[in-house]
C-alpha positions in Angstrom: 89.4 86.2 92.6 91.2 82.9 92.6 89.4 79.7 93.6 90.5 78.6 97.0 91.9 81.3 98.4 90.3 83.9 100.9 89.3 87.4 99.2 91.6 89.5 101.6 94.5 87.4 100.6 93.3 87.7 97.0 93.3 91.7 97.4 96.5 91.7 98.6 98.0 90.0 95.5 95.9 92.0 93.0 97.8 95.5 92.1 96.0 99.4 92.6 94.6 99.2 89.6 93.3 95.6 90.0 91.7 96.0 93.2 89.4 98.9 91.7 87.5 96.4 89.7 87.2 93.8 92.8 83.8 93.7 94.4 83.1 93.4 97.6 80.1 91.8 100.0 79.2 93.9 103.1 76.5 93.3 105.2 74.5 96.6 106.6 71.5 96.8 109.1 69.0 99.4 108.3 66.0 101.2 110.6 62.8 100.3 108.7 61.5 103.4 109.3 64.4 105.3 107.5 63.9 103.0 104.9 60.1 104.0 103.6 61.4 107.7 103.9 63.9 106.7 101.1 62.2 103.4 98.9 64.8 102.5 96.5 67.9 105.2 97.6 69.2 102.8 99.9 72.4 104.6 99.2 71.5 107.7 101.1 70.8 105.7 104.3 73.4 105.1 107.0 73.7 101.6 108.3 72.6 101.8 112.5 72.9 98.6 114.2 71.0 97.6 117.4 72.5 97.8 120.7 70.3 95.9 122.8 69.1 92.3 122.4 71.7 89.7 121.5 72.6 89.9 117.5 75.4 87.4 116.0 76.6 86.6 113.2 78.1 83.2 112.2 79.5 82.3 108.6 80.4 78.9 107.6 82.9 78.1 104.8 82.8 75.4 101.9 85.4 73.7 104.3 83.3 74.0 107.2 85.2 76.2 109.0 83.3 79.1 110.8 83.8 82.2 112.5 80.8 84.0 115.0 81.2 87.9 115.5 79.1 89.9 117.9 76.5 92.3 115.9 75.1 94.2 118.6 76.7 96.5 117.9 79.4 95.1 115.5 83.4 94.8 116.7 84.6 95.8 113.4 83.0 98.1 110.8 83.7 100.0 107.8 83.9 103.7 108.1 80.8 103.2 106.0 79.1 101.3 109.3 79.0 98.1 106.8 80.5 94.6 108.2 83.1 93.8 105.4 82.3 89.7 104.7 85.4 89.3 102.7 87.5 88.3 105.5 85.4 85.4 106.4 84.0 84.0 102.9 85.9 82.2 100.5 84.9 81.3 96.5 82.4 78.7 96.5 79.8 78.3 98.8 79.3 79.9 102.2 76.5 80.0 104.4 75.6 83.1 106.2 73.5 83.0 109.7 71.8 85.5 111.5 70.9 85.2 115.2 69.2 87.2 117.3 67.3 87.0 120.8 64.8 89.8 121.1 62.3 91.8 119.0 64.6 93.7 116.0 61.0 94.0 113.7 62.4 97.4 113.9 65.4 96.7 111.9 66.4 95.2 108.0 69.6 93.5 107.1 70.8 93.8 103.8 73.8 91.9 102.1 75.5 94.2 99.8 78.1 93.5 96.7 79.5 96.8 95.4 82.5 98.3 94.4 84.8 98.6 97.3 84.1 102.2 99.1 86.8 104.7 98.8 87.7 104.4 102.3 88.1 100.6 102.0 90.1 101.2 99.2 92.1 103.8 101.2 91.9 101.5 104.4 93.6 98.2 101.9 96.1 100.5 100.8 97.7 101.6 103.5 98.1 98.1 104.9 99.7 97.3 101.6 102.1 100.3 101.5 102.8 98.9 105.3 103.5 95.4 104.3 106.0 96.3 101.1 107.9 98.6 103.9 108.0 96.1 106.2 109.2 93.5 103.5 111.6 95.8 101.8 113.1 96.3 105.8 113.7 92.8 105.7 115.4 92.5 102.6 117.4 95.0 104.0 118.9 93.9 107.1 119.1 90.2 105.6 121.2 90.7 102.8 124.9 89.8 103.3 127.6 93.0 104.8 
């Protein structure tokens, strides 16, 4: 990704074949309990996040900029049940805060980078395909009669 600019703006620029090598940081929330069932197969597990007790997350960019999003549970998830970080992180450094007002002992948060999920992959390209239809509409009606 190129310094400076936001990852989802990045992915937009980077062709299909690119954006298969990109990586991507998700954060997921995990029962404990279903986590000694399956010690080191994290992949197996589905991420459940809690529904009671206030749960936020707030992430601050290099610039300072920030953005706080409900986790409780989240607004927006991959189909995966994985909040997609990209959006609100930039190259360089980023601070990432959890808050929470109640007892979640029951609960583990894990940051994830991986390879995008299919569905994110499949979820990125159909806003691309939208955007170069809407763009090639616009080249269309603008050019001269």
């Amino acid at each position: 990704l190129s310094p400076g600019k936001s990852s989802t703006v990045n992915k937009l620029e980077l062709s299909r074949e690119d954006r298969k090598e990109t990586l991507c940081i998700s954060l997921a929330c995990y029962l404990r309990a279903d986590m000694a069932k399956n010690p080191g197969n994290y992949n197996a597990l589905k991420s459940r996040w809690p529904k009671r007790h206030r749960l936020d997350l707030n992430v601050t960019k290099q610039d300072g900029t920030n953005k706080t999003m409900p986790l409780n549970p989240p607004t927006v998830c991959t189909p995966d049940g994985f909040v997609d970080l990209g959006p609100f992180i930039e190259q360089g450094e980023n601070t990432i805060k959890i808050s929470q007002n109640g007892d979640l002992s029951a609960y583990v948060f894990c940051l994830h980078v991986h390879d995008p999920t299919l569905a994110q992959i499949q979820r990125l390209n159909q806003s691309l395909d939208a955007n170069m239809e809407w763009e090639l509409w616009c080249k269309s009606v603008s050019r001269p009669l």
